[in-house]
N, C-alpha and C positions, 0 to 999 in steps of 0.2 A: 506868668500863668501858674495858677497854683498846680501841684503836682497830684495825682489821682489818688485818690484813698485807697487803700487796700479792703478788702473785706473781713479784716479780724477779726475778734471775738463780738457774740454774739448770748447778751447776756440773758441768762434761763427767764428773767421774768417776762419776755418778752412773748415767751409762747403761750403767756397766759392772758395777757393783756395786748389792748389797742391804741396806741395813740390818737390822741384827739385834737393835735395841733402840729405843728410844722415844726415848734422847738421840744416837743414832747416833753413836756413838763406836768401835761394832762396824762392821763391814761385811764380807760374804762376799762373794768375787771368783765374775764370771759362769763363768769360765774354769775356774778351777784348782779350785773349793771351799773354797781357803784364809779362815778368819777373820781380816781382819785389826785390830786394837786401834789407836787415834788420831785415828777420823776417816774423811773424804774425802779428805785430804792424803796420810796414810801409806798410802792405795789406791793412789794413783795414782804416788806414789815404790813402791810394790810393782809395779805394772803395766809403769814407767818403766825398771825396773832400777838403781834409784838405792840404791846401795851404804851398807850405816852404820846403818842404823837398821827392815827391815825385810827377806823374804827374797825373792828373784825371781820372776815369773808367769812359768813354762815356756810354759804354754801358752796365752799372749794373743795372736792374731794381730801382725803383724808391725805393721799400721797402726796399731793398739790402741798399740803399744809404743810410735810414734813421734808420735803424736799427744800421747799424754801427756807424752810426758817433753818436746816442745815447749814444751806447758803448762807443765811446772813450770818451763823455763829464761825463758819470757817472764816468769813472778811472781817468776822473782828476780832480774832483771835491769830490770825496772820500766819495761821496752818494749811492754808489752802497749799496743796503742791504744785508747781510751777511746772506751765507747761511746757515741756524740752520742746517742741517743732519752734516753739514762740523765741524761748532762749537761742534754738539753734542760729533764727534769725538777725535773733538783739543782738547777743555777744558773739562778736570775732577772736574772746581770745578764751585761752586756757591756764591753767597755773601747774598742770602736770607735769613731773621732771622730764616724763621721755618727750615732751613735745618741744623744750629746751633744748636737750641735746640732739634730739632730731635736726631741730633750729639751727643748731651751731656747725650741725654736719653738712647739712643744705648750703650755708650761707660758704664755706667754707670750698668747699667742692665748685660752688659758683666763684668764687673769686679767683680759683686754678685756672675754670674752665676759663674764662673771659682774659688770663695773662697768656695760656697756651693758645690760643683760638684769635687771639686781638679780635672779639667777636664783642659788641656793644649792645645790649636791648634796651630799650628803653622802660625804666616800669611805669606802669598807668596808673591816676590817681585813683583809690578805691570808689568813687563816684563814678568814674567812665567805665568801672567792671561794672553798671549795675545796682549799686548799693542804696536804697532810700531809708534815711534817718526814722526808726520806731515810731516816733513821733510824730511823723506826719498823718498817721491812722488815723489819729486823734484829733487834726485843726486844718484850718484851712489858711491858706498863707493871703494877706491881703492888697500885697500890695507885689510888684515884679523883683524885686531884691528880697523877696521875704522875711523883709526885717518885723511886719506884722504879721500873728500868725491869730488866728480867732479859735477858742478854744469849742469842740464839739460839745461840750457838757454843758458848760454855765456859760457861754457865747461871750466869753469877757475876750478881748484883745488884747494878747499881749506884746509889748516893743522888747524888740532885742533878739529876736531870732529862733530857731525849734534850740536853743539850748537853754534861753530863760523858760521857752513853753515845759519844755521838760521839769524844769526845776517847779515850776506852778503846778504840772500833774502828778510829781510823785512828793508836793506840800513840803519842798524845802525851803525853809525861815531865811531872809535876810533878804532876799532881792525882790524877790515876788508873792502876790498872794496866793496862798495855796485853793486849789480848785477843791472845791466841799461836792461836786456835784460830780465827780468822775468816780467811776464802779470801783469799787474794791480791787477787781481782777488788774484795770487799766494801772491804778496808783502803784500796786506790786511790782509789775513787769516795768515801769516807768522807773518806780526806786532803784530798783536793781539795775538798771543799765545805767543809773546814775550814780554809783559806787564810787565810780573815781570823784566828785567832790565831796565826799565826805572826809578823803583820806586825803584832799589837796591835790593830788595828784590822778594823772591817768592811769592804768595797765597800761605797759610797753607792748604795741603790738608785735607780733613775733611777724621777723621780714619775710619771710614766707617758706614756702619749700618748692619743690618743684612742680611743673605748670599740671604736669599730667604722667600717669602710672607707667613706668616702662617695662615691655615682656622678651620674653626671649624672641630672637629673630625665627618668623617662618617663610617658608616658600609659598605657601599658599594662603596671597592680603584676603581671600574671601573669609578664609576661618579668621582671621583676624576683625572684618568689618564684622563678623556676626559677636565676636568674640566680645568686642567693644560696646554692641547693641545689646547684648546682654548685662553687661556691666552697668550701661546707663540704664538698663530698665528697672535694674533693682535700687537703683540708688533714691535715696527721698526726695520725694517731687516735692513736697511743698515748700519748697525755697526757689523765689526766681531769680537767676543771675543771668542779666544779660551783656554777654559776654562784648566787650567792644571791639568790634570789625576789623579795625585798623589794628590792635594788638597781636591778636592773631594772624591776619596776612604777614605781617612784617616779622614775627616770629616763624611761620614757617618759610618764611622767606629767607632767615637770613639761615636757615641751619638745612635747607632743601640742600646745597652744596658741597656740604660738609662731607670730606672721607671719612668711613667707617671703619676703619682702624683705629682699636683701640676703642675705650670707652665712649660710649658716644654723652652727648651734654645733656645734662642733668638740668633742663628749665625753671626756673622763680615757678612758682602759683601763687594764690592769693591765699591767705589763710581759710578762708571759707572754701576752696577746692580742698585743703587738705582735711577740711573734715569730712568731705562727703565724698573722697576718691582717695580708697586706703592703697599702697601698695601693697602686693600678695609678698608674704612673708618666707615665700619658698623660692626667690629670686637669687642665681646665683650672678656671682661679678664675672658674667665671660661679656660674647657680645650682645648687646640691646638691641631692639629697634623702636622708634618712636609708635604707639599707639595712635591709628588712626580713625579720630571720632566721626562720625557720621552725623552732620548737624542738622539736615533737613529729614521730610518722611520719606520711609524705606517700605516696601513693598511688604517685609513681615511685619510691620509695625502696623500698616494698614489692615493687614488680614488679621492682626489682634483686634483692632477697634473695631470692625465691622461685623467679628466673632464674639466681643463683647456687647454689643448692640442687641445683636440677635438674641443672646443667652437672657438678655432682659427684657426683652419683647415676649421670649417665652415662658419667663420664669414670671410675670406680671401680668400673661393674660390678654398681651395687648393687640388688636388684629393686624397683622403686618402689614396691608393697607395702609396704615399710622404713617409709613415710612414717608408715604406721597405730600403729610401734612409742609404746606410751607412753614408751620410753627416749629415744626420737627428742625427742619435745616436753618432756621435762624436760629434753633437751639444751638445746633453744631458748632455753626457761626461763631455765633459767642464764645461757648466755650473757647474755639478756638484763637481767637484776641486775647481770650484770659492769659491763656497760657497752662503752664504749669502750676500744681500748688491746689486747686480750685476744690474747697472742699464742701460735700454735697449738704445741704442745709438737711435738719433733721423734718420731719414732717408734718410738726406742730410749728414750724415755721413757717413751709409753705404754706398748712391750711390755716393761719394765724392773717397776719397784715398781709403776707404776700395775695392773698388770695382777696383779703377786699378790696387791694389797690386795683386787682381787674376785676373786680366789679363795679367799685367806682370809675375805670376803665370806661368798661362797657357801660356805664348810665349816660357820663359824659357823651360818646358816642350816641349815642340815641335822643341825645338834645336834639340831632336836626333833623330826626326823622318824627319826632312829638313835633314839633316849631309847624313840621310841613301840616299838619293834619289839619289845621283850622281853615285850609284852604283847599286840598287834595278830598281831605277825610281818608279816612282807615276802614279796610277790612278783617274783621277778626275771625280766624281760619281755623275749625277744629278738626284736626286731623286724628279719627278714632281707628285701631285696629289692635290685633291680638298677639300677643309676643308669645314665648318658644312656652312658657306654662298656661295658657290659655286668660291669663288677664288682658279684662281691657282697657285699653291706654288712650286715651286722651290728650293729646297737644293743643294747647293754646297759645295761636302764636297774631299779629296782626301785621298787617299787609301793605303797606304804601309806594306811589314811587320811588323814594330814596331805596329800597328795602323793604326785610322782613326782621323782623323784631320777636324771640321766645318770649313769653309771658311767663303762662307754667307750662304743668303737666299733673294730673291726675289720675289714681288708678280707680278708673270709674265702672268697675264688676257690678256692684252691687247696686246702680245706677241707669245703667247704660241703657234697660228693660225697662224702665218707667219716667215718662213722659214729664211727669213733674216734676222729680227729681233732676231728669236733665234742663226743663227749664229756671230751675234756679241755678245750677250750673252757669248756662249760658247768662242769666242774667247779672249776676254778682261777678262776671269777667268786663259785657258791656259796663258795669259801677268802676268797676275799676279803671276803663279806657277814657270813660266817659262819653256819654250817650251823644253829645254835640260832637263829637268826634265820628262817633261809628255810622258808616252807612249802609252796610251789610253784613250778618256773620253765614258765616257757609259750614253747612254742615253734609251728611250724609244724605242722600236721598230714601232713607229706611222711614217706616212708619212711625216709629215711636220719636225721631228727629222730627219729620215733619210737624208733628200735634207740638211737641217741645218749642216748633220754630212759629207755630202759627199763635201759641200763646205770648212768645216774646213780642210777636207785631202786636198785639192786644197792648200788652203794655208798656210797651217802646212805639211810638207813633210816629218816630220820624227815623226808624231803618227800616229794612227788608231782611228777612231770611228767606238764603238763598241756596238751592243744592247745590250739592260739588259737581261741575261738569265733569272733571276727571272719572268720579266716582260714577256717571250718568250712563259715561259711553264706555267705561269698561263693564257698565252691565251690557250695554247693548252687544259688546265683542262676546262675551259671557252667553249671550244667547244664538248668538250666529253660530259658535258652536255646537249647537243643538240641532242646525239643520243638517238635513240629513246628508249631502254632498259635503260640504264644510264636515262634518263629524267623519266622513268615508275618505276624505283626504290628509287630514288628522290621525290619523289611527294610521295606515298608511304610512304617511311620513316619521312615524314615530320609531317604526318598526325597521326604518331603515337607518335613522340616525342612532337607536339602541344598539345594535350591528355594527357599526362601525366605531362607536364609542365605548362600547366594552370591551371589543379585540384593540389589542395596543398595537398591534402588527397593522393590520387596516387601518387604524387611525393615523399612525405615519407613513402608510404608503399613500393615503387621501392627499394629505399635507405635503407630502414631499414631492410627490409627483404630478397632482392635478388641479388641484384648488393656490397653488402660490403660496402655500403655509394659511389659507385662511382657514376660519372655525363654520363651519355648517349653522352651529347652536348661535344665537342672536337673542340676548337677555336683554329686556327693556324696564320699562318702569313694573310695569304691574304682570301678574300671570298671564293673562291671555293677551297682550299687547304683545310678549314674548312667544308664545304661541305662533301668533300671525307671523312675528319678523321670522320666527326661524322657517317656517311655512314658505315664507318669498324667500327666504335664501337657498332654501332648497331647489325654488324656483329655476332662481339665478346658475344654481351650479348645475342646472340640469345635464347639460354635458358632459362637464368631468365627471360626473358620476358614471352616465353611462359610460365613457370612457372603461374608467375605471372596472367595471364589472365585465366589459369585455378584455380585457386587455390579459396577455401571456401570464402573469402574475397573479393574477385572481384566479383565471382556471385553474392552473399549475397549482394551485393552496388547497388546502384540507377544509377550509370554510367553504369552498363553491360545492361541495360536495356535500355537507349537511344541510339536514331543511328548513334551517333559519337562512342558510346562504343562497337557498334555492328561491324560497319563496320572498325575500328581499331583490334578488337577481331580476324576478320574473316582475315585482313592480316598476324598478327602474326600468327597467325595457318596454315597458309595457307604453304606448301611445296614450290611447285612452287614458290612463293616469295623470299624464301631464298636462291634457286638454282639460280635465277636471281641475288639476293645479288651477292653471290660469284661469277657469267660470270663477274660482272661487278668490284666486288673488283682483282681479278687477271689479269683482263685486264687493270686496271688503274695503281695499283698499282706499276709496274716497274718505270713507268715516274714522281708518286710521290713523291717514294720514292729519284729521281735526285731533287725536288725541295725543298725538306728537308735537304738535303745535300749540295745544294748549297746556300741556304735562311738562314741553321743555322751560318754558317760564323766559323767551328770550324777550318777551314783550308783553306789553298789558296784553290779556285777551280780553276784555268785557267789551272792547268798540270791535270786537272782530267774530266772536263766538255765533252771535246770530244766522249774520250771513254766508259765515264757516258751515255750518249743518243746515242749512235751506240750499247751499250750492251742492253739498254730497250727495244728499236726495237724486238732485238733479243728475248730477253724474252717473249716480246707483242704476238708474232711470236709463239712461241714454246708452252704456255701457249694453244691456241688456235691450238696444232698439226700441225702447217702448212696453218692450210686451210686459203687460203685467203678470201672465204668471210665473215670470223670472223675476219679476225686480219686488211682486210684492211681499214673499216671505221675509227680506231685508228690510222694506220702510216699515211694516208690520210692528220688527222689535227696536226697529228708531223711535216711532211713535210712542210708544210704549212706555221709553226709559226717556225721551229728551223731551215730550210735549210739555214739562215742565220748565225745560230751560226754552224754548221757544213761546211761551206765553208766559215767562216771566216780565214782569216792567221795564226792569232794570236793562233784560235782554233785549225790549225792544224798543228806550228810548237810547240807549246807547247807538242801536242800527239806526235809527233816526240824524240821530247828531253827529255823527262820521261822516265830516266833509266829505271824502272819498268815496262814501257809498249815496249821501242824501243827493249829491250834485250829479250823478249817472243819467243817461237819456231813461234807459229802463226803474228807474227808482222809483216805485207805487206804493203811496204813502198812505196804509190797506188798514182798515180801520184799526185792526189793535194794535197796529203800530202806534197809530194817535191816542189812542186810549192807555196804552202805556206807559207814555209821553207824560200825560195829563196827571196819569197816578203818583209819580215821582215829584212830579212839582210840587204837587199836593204834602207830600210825605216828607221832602227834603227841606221845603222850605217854609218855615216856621209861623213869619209873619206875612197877616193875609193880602196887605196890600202890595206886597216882593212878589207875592204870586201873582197876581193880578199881571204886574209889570212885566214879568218872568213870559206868560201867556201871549201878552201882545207883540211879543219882541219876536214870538216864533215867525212871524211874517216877513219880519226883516232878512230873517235868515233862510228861509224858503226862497226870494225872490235874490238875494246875496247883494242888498242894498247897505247902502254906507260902507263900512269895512270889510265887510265882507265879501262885498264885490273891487277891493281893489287887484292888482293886476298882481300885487305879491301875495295877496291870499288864495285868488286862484291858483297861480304855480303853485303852490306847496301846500293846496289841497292833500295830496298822493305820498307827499315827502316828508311833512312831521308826523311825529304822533301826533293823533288828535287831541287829546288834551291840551298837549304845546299850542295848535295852530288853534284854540278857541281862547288860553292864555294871550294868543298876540294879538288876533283880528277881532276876537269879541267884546273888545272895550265899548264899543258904544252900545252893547246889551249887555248893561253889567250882574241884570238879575238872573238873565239867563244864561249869560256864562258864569260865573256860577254854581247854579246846579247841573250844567255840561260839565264843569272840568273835574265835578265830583263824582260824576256818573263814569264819566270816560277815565278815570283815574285809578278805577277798581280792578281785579284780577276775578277772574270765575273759580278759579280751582283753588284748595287745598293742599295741592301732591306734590308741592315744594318740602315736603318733611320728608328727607332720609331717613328709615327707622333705624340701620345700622350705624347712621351718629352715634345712638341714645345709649344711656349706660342705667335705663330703667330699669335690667334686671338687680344690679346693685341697689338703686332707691329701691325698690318695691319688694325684694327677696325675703329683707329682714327686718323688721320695724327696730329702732331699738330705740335709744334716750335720745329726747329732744333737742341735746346738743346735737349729738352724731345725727340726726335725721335735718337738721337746719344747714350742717355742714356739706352732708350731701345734695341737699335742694341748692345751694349756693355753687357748689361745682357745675352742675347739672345745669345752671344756669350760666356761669360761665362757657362751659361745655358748649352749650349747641347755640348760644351767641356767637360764637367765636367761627363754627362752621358756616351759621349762614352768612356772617361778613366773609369769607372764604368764596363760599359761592355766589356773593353780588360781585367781588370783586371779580371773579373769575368772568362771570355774566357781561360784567361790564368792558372788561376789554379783550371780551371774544374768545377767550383761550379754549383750542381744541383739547379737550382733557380725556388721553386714554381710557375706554372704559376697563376697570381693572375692578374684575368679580371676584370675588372669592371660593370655594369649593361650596361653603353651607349657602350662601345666598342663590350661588346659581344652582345649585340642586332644588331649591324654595323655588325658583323660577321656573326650569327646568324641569323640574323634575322628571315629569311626563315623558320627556324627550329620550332620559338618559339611565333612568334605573330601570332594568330589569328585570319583571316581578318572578318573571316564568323560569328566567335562568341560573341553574343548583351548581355550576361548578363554576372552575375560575379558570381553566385551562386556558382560555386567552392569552390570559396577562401573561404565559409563558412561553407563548408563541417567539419567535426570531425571526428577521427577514426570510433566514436561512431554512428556517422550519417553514415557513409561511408559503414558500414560491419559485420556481427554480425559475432560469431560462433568461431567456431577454425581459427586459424591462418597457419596449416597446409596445404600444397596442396594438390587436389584429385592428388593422387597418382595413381589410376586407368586410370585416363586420363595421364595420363603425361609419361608415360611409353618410348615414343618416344620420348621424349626430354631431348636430349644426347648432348653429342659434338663431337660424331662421326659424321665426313661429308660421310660419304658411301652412308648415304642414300642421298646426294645432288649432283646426274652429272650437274654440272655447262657446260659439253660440247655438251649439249642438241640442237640440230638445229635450232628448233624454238627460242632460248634465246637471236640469235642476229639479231631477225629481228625487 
């Protein structure tokens, strides 16, 4: 097996250019586009303006120009200065007199100890310390004795082992052909550790010295372990020596024994210990004790790395959230395999190849989610909204089973207000998907979207523009806050979570003592989704509240006494309050629970969304016994904001073709169900005679004749997706499965876009040169590719993922909930248990007698409750 490359040098023309082949002998310039043939070299004489053999970079910046052709005069004038960490590597010897007689004293002192001691070590061959030959950087060995070794540059092979390959890379005459194609940098460092054949001979390695640094004896091995952990922190990491297992056991093996009387034994090292473990030169000769190194990680070692983490999360900007990325801990990962030594590429590196290998990456990836689209078809998903400076931002991204796929993103302010403009918008993204592919784009349900969407059907005749259900029913939550019980329970609840979220003393007496550490506040997708959850958690904790505001602790505080404590006090108690809670959490709660369902993305919604909002109706309805003048202020603003998703086509031939729902005793198949059916056919399917076929096949599958009446299509009516179960049993209605599996295949919503991914304020802050602005769209692409594979994976095998807010987002969500507009001091925050409440920690129990969780006592269908 050939041995791993090292990551060495890393030649500058690299940061300017891309290879164009696998043996990079191509390379296209970042600048001009020019390809040029030869290499790295002939880049960089093109960048250089070096005459003779390639043609000029017009357009490389000036620095570009003179940096390079530095470069090439330093490799050919053979003044480049050689990098010590490199040499530290290469050469293991030295020619200085004191490391001779150092040499002579070591060896000397070892040969006492070993006659006084009849004590034996055995030394290890510099290979089993760790040691890989310079040269392997550079080739790859071909064969298991590695007598072929394939050189990286000009890919010639050469026989005879890494001592001819060497001889080939630093171009010594008589055995081998010298390599024309390896850098300047490599043939220097290559020449020079190949020194001893010019002179015929080796350098004598010097036999070593001792293994490791000895200090005065202490009584306390802790200042020692820290002593040594110090020592090794300072020492230079970029050299890996791994030390062999067996050397060391058996060495302290054989001197763990040994009486301390008298000098103790002066251990071999390997020459590369003694250049990177000096002994301290204030050593007197009384007695010693052996230093003891700590090889694995130590708890202050850890608190370094996880404090140097931090300091770069905050020196960078980066939202600590980051930490959760699994990219983040395969980071780690690695690193930590690497090892020691690992030095961090410059940033014209990464944003060089490193960064189009994952974008070639991610294209690759996206092969099978294009492949699915001739059969699925694609939804293309514009997610519009307003970031922290008031632009607005635009996501193009599209939508299939396998996944979700970023397109772009545009900052579309100057657009967003007129209808044409967004319809060419939309339409030069469908050019780009391509039109046989798209079967719906979904946009906002705003006016100027609509006119935008109803010109794209004019001229796209075989999709739909479709609103965002997401966007539909957080208006309807958006207006349920308007009524006026919903807005009196709202305001209300607000005023009690302000209260206990701005005193820090209350909020850990809530936590600690009533609620089991839970949070009151419940952030959801959107504002008013968050709203409602925190509304029903407040629901939920109805009792520990009360508790809590009766209880020894809260009288006994200086807040029961002020008249926010008061009049907070008097609504949790208050009866009435809660019965209103509950009018308005049951009357809400059918049509939230559709925007949780369709918001969480755990499944297609387009076969479910219809009869999702025709079932809440009904619930809204029944909750309220019937009576209309409770239940109709709510269908009023359903009607309103979803009459458009309810007599969409798309919405109601999907309800139609959902085994699950078409095969029900109750399933009435109510005329624009059929008519919507009809429209889609029409729309999806191209040629007139597939329609035709398409139409008469619906009979088959109304009556559930041929495959669709077998006895495995019925079970698993309930049990696939519907898509799946018209992929298996709709083979003998192949026109109309079909345009089924492309109907059922779609998502409704857009609100699969995290905004907090995005790093728009960076693209869109600063415009600057066409390089830097392609560089950033290319990240930004990588960027939120990379998150939604995160989150299909995540999706896909179910992972429950903490939700973990931040302070600015949930204030964005929250807000309502948790700032204070009215209150000027801060004496809270200064509160203490101590200060806060004397006495027992137990509630009056005498008071609390009625605070249950039985709802008996709360008729939520009280008359007055929905006026």
């Amino acid at each position: 097996m050939a041995p791993i490359r090292s990551t060495g040098f890393v030649d500058p023309g690299w940061d300017h250019g891309i290879a164009q082949d696998e043996r990079k002998k191509k390379v296209r310039c970042n600048y001009c586009g020019k390809i040029v043939s030869g290499g790295i070299y002939r880049l960089k004489q093109h960048l250089a303006r070096v005459s003779g053999e390639v043609t000029y970079c017009e357009k490389a910046p000036e620095e570009v120009y003179l940096k390079m052709k530095e470069n090439l005069e330093g490799c050919r004038s053979n003044k480049k200065q050689k990098r010590v960490d490199a040499q530290a590597y290469m050469n293991f010897h030295s020619n200085d007199d004191e490391d001779d007689e150092e040499q002579v004293g070591c060896r000397s002192k070892g040969k006492q100890l070993m006659d006084d001691r009849n004590v034996s070590v055995n030394s290890t061959p510099l290979r089993s310390l760790g040691y890989i030959d310079p040269g392997w950087e550079h080739g790859v060995a071909q064969d298991e004795r590695k007598k072929k070794v394939k050189c990286s540059y000009c890919e010639k092979v050469v026989s005879g082992g890494i001592n001819r390959f060497k001889q080939h890379l630093a171009r010594i005459p008589g055995e081998v052909a010298p390599c024309k194609s390896a850098p300047e940098e490599v043939y220097l460092k290559i020449k020079e550790n190949m020194k001893w054949h010019r002179t015929g001979k080796r350098h004598r390695q010097p036999e070593a010295k001792e293994m490791m640094p000895f200090y005065p004896k202490s009584d306390n091995e802790d200042d020692e372990y820290e002593q040594a952990e110090d020592t090794l922190h300072h020492m230079n990491r970029d050299v890996l020596i791994d030390i062999d297992k067996r050397y060391s056991k058996d060495t302290v093996k054989t001197f763990k024994g040994m009486s301390h009387t008298g000098p103790e034994p002066v251990l071999r090292r390997s020459r590369l210990d003694s250049f990177y473990l000096k002994v301290p030169t204030n050593q007197t000769p009384q007695t010693y004790k052996q230093l003891k190194v700590k090889t694995g990680p130590t708890k202050k070692l850890r608190k370094q790395v996880i404090s140097s983490i931090c300091k770069f999360f905050c020196h960078a900007g980066i939202p600590l959230q980051a930490t959760d990325s699994k990219y983040f801990h395969k980071m780690l990962e690695m690193v930590g395999q690497y090892g020691q030594g690992l030095v961090c590429p410059p940033s014209q590196v990464i944003s060089g190849r490193y960064l189009q290998d994952e974008i070639n990456s991610i294209k690759n990836y996206l092969i099978e989610y294009k492949a699915s689209w001739a059969i699925t078809g694609c939804s293309i998903m514009t997610d519009s909204w307003r970031d922290a400076q008031g632009r607005k931002i635009i996501n193009f991204l599209v939508s299939c089973p396998h996944g979700i796929y970023f397109a772009s993103s545009v900052d579309a302010t100057n657009v967003v207000e007129d209808a044409p403009s967004l319809f060419k918008l939309l339409d030069k993204v469908v050019e780009e998907i391509g039109e046989e592919n798209v079967v719906q784009v979904i946009t906002e349900n705003t006016p100027n979207y609509k006119a935008a969407g109803k010109m794209l059907e004019e001229r796209r005749r075989n999709l739909f523009w479709t609103p965002c259900a997401t966007s539909c029913i957080s208006q309807v939550l958006e207006d349920f806050m308007k009524i006026r019980c919903v807005e009196e329970c709202m305001e209300k609840g607000q005023k009690i979570t302000k209260l206990i979220y701005n005193q820090i003393w209350l909020l850990n007496l809530m936590k600690t003592e009533f609620t089991q550490g839970k949070d009151l506040l419940k952030p959801a997708g959107t504002h008013c989704a968050s709203s409602f959850a925190t509304l029903q958690s407040l629901l939920d904790h109805r009792v520990s509240l009360r508790r809590m505001f009766l209880s020894n602790k809260w009288m006994s505080s200086r807040f029961s006494s002020s008249s926010e404590g008061k009049e907070v006090q008097k609504i949790v108690l208050n009866v009435t309050f809660w019965k209103k809670m509950q009018y308005v959490s049951k009357s809400v709660d059918p049509i939230f629970q559709v925007l949780q369902k369709v918001s969480s993305g755990e499944s297609l919604s387009m076969p479910y969304i219809y009869n999702d909002l025709y079932r809440a109706k009904l619930a809204i309805k029944s909750v309220h016994g019937d009576d209309a003048r409770k239940y109709e202020p709510f269908w009023k603003v359903i009607d309103r904001h979803c009459n458009s998703l309810l007599c969409h086509p798309l919405y109601l031939a999907a309800y139609f073709l959902n085994p699950s729902y078409r095969y029900r005793q109750d399933f009435v198949a109510h005329s624009e169900v059929v008519r919507g059916l009809n429209e889609c056919i029409v729309r999806l399917e191209l040629d007139n005679m597939r329609r035709i076929s398409a139409s008469m096949q619906i009979a088959h599958y109304n009556s559930a004749q041929d495959d669709f009446g077998t006895e495995l299509a019925i079970s698993t009516r309930t049990g696939l997706e519907p898509a799946a179960w018209w992929q298996q049993h709709g083979i003998s209605c192949l026109e109309l499965q079909r345009i089924a599996v492309r109907i059922l295949s779609q998502t409704c919503s857009s609100f699969a876009c995290e905004h907090d991914w995005s790093m728009y304020d960076q693209l869109y802050s600063k415009r600057q040169n066409r390089l830097s602005q392609k560089k950033l769209n290319e990240v930004m692409y990588v960027h939120y590719n990379l998150q939604l594979r995160e989150y299909q994976v995540r999706k896909r095998s179910r992972e429950s993922k903490s939700t973990s807010v931040d302070s600015v987002l949930l204030e964005h969500l929250l807000g309502d909930w948790i700032v204070d507009t009215t209150a000027q001091g801060s004496d809270g925050d200064k509160v203490t248990m101590a200060d806060g409440a004397v006495g027992s920690s137990d509630a009056d129990h005498a008071n609390i007698d009625g605070a249950t969780d039985d709802d008996s006592d709360l008729n939520y269908f009280d008359d007055d409750l929905s006026e």
